[in-house]
C-alpha positions in Angstrom: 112.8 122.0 81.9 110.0 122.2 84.7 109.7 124.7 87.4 107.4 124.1 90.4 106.3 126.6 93.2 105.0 124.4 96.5 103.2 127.0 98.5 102.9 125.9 102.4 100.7 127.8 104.7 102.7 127.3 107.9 100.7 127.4 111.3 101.6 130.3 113.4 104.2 129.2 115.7 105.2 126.3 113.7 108.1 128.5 111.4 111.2 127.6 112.8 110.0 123.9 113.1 109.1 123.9 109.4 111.9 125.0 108.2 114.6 123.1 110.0 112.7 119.9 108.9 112.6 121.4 105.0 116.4 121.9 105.1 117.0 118.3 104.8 114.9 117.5 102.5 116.4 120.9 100.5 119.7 119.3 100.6 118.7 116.2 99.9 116.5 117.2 96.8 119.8 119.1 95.8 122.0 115.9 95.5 119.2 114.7 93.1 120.3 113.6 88.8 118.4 115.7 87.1 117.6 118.4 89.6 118.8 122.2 88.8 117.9 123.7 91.7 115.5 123.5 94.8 115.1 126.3 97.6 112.6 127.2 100.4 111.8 130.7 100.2 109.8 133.0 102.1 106.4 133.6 100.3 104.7 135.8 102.6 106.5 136.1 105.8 103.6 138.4 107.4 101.3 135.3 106.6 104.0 132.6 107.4 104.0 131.4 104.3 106.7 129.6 103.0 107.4 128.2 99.2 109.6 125.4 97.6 110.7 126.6 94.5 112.4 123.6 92.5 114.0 123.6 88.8 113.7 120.1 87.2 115.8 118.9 84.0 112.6 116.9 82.6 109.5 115.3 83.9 111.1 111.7 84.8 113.5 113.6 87.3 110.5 115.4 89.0 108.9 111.5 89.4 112.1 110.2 90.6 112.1 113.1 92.9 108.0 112.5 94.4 108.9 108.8 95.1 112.5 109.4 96.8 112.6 108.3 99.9 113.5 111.8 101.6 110.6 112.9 100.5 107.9 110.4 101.1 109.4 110.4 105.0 109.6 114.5 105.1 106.4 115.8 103.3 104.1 114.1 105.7 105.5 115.8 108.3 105.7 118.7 106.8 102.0 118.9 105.6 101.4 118.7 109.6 103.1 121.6 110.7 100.6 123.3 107.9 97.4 124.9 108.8 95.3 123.8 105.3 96.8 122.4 102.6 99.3 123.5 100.4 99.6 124.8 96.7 101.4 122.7 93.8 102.2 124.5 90.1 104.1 122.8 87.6 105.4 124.8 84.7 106.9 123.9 81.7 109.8 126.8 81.1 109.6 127.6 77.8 112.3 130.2 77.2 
């Protein structure tokens, strides 16, 4: 199983807008074979930063998942409403 933490640095202002476009992609992602779970989460809400935390069954889902199409349209956008770019860790869990 793979974890990844997505960390967004969200431009001041831009919040609200972030996070209604993430929702679709959040239940989107969620619909996904091989997906165990996928959330946004507030990572430092002082800073306005904001975190995808996502649960993957094995590394072909978490491929699948990077070429879907709600995510090659949604990221993009996403990236704009950021004011430098974001963090990506993947973990393997292993217990």
């Amino acid at each position: 199983m793979l974890t990844v933490v997505a960390i967004n640095y969200v431009n001041p202002g831009k919040r609200e807008e972030f996070i209604a476009m993430a929702k679709s992609l959040v239940d989107e992602t969620r619909k996904e074979e091989g997906n165990i779970s996928y959330c946004l989460c507030d990572y430092d809400k002082s800073a306005g930063t904001l975190a995808i935390v996502e649960c993957w069954r094995d590394e072909a889902a978490l491929k699948n998942h990077v070429g879907s199409a709600h995510f090659t349209s949604v990221i993009p956008k996403l990236q704009e409403l950021c004011a430098r770019e974001g963090e990506v860790k993947v973990m393997e869990v292993l217990y």
